[in-house]
C-alpha positions as CSV (number, residue, x, y, z in Angstrom):
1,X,20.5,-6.0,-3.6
2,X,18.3,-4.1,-1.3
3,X,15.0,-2.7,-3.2
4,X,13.4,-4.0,-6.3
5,X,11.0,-2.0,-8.1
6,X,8.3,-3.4,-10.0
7,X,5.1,-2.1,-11.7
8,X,1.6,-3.4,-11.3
9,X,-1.4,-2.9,-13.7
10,X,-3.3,-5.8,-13.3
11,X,-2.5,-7.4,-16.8
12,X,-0.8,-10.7,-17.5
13,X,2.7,-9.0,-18.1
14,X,2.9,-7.0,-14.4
15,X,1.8,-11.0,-13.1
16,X,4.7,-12.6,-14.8
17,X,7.2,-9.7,-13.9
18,X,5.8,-9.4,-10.2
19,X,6.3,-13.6,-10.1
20,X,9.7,-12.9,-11.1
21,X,10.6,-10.4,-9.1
22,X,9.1,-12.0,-6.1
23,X,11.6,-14.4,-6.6
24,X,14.6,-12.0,-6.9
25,X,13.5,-10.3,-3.6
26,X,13.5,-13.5,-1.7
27,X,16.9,-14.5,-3.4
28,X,18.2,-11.2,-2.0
29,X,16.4,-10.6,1.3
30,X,15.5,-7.0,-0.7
31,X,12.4,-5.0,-0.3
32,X,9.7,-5.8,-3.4
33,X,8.2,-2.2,-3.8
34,X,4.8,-2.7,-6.0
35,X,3.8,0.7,-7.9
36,X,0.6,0.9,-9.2
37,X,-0.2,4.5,-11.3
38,X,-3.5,6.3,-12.5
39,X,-4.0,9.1,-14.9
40,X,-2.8,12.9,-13.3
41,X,-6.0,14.8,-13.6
42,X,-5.4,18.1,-15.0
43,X,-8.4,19.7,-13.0
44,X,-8.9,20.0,-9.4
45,X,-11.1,17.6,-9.0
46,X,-10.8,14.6,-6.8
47,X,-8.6,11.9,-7.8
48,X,-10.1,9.0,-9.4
49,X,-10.3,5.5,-8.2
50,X,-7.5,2.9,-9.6
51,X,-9.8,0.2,-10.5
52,X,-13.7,0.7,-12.1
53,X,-16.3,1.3,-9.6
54,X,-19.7,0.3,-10.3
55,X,-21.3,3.1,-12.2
56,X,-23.3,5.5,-9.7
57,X,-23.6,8.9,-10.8
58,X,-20.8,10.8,-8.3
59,X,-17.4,10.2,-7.5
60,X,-16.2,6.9,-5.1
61,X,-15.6,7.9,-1.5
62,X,-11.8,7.9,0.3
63,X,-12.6,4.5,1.3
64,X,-13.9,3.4,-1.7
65,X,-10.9,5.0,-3.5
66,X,-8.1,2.6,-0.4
67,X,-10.2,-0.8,-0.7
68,X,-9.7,-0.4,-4.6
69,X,-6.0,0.7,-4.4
70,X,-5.6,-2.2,-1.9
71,X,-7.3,-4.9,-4.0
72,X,-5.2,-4.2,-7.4
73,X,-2.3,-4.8,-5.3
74,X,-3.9,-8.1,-3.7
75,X,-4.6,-9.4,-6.4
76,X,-1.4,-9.3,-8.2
77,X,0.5,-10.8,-5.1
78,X,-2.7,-13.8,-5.0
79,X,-2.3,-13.9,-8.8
80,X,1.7,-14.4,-8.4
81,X,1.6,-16.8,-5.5
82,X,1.9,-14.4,-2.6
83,X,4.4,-12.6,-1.5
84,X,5.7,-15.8,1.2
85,X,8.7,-14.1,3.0
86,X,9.4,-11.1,0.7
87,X,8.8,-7.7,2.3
88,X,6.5,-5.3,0.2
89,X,5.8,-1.9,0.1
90,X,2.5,-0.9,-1.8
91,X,3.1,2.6,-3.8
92,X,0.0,4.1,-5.5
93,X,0.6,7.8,-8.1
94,X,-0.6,9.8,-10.1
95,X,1.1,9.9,-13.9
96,X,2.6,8.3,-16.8
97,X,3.9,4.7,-15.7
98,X,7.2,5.0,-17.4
99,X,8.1,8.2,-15.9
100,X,6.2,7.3,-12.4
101,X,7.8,3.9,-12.5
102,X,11.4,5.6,-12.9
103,X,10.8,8.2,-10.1
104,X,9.6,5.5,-7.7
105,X,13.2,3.9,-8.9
106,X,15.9,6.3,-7.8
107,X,18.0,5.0,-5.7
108,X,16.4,1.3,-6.3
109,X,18.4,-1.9,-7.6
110,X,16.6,-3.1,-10.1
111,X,13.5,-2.2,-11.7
112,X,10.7,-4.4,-12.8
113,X,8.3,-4.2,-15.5
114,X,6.0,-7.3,-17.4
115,X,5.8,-6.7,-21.1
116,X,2.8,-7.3,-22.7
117,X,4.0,-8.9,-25.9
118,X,2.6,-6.2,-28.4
119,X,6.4,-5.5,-30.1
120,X,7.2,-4.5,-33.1
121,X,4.6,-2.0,-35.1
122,X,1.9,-2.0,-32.9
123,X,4.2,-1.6,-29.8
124,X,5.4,1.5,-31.3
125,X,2.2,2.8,-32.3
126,X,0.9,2.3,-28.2
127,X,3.9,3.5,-27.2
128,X,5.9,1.2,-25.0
129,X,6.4,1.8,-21.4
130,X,8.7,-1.4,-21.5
131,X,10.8,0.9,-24.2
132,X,10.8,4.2,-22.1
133,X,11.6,2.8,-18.6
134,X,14.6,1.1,-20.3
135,X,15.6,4.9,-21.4
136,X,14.7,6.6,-18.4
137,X,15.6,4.1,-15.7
138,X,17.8,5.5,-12.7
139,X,18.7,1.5,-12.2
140,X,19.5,-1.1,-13.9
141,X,16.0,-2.9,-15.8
142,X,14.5,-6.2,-16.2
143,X,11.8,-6.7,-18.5
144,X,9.8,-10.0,-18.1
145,X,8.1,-10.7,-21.5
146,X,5.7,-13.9,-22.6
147,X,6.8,-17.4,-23.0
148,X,8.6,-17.8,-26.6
149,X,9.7,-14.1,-27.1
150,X,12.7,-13.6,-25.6
């Protein structure tokens, strides 16, 4: 195994399936690629910024915009335990996360992705990236869901 996908959101799930595939990497001695995605604005404005800036009236700077990309992915890693030996490469795009999250995959192992634990109705009503990566994947695709439903 050489490259493990897994997606990052900054909830509870993309923790629990960054912990676990954290471990797979070092198991493996494979690259941990992190993907982090934002909506695609259909305009030609600038990009926005991947985590809330404070309310200010114009749009966040290109710094603004790389210390914000940088700390979602910081704090996932801090939030998992850090990364220890596992080599990781820090993927930011703009798009869906199911489809984004199987284009970042092609040619990947395994791809990661934490469920949230909505299921059944309400999962389908949200629409469920954990159920569209599993039909779109490229790889093969392991989905890390809460404690006591497996």
């Amino acid at each position: 195994m050489d490259r493990i996908v897994v997606g990052i959101d900054g909830s509870e799930g993309a923790v629990r399936g960054l912990r676990w595939a954290l471990e797979e990497a070092a198991l493996h001695g494979a690259l941990l690629e992190l993907v982090h995605t934002y909506p695609k604005l259909e305009h030609s404005y600038p990009q926005p910024s991947v985590v809330e800036l404070p309310e200010r009236g114009s749009l966040a700077t290109p710094q603004e915009l790389e210390a914000a990309k940088e700390e979602v992915f910081d704090t996932a890693l801090r939030r998992a335990g850090g990364p220890g030996d596992v080599e990781v490469r820090r993927t930011v795009r703009a798009g869906g996360p199911a489809q984004t999250l199987c284009e970042v995959a092609e040619g990947a192992d395994l791809l990661v992705v934490g469920a949230r634990g909505l299921g059944g109705f309400r999962g389908l009503l949200l629409g469920s990236v954990s159920q569209q990566v599993i039909a779109h994947s490229p790889c093969p695709v392991a989905i890390i869901t809460p404690r006591g439903q497996e």
